[in-house]
C-alpha positions in Angstrom: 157.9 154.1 98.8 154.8 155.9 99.9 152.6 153.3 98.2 153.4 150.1 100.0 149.9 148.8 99.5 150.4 148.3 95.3 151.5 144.8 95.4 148.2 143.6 97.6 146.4 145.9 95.9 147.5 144.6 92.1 147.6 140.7 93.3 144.6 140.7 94.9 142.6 141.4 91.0 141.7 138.6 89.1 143.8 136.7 86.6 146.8 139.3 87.7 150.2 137.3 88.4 153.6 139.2 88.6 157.1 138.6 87.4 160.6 140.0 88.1 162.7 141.2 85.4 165.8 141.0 86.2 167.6 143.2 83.2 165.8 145.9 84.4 164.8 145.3 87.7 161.2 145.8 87.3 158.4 143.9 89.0 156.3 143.4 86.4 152.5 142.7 86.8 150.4 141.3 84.1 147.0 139.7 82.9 146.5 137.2 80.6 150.4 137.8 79.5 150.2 140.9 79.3 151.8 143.7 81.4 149.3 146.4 83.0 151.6 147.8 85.5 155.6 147.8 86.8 157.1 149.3 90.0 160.8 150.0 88.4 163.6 149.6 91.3 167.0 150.5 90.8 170.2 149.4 91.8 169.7 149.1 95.5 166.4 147.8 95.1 164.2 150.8 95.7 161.2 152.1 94.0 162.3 154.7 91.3 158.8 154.7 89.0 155.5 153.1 89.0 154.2 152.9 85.6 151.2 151.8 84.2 149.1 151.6 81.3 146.8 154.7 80.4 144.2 156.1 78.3 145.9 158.8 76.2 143.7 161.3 76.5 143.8 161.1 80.1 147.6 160.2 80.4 148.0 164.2 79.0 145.8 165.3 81.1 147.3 163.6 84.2 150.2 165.1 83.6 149.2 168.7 83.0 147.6 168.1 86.7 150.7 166.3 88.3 154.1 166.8 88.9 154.8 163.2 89.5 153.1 161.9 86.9 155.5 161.9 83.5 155.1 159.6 80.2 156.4 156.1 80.9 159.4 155.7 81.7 161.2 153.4 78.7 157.4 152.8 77.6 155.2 154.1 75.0 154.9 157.9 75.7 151.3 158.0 74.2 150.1 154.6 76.4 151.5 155.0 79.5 152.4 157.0 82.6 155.4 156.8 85.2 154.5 157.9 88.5 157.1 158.9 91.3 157.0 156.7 93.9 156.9 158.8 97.2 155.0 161.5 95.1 152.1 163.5 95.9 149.5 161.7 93.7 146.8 161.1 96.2 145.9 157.2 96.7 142.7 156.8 95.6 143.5 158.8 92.1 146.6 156.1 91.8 144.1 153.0 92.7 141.4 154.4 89.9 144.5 154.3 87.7 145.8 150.9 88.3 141.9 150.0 88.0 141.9 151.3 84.7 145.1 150.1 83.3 143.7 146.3 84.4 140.9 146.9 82.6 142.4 148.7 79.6 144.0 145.3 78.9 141.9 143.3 79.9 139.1 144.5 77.4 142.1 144.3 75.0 141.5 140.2 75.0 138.6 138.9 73.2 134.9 138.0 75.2 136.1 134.6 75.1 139.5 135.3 77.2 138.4 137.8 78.9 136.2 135.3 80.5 139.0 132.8 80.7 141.1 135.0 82.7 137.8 136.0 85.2 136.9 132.6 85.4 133.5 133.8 84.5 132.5 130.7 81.7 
């Protein structure tokens, strides 16, 4: 995978924690609950999708723009995008979009959590 910095990236934000699951081989980061991102493996364990939550006004954009950028992949078309792993999406776009899907569900959460899960009370 072109991308090896996701996971540091993703774990580093706060509140974020991650999960395997196992019936579809996903590694499945979330906040407050909630899943934000996935990098989807497949059978031998190697990156086949990184999807994410989007904007959907931007996800159709995105993909007019990119190649490697389709509608999730087993997701919500409209919500989120799946992005090829050893794509061509330059890194900083794909950190501003992981940025964005944090916050997109973060800002989901009332003031109250949302401050729970920052640690800002």
């Amino acid at each position: 995978m072109r991308y090896n910095w996701i996971d540091k990236y993703l774990m580093s934000k706060t509140g974020v924690t991650k999960d395997h699951q196992l019936e579809w081989n996903w590694i499945r980061y979330h906040i407050g609950g909630k899943m934000f991102a996935a990098i989807c493996l497949n059978d031998e364990n190697k990156p086949y999708y990184i999807t994410l939550k989007s904007d959907p006004m931007e996800s159709d954009f995105l993909r007019k723009e990119y190649e490697d950028i389709i509608p999730g992949y087993y997701m919500n078309k409209t919500h989120w995008n799946s992005i090829k792993p050893d794509g061509a999406v330059p890194d900083e776009l794909l950190k501003d979009l992981l940025d964005k899907a944090y916050l997109l569900v973060l800002k989901g959460f009332s003031k109250k959590k949302q401050a729970e899960i920052t640690g800002q009370n």
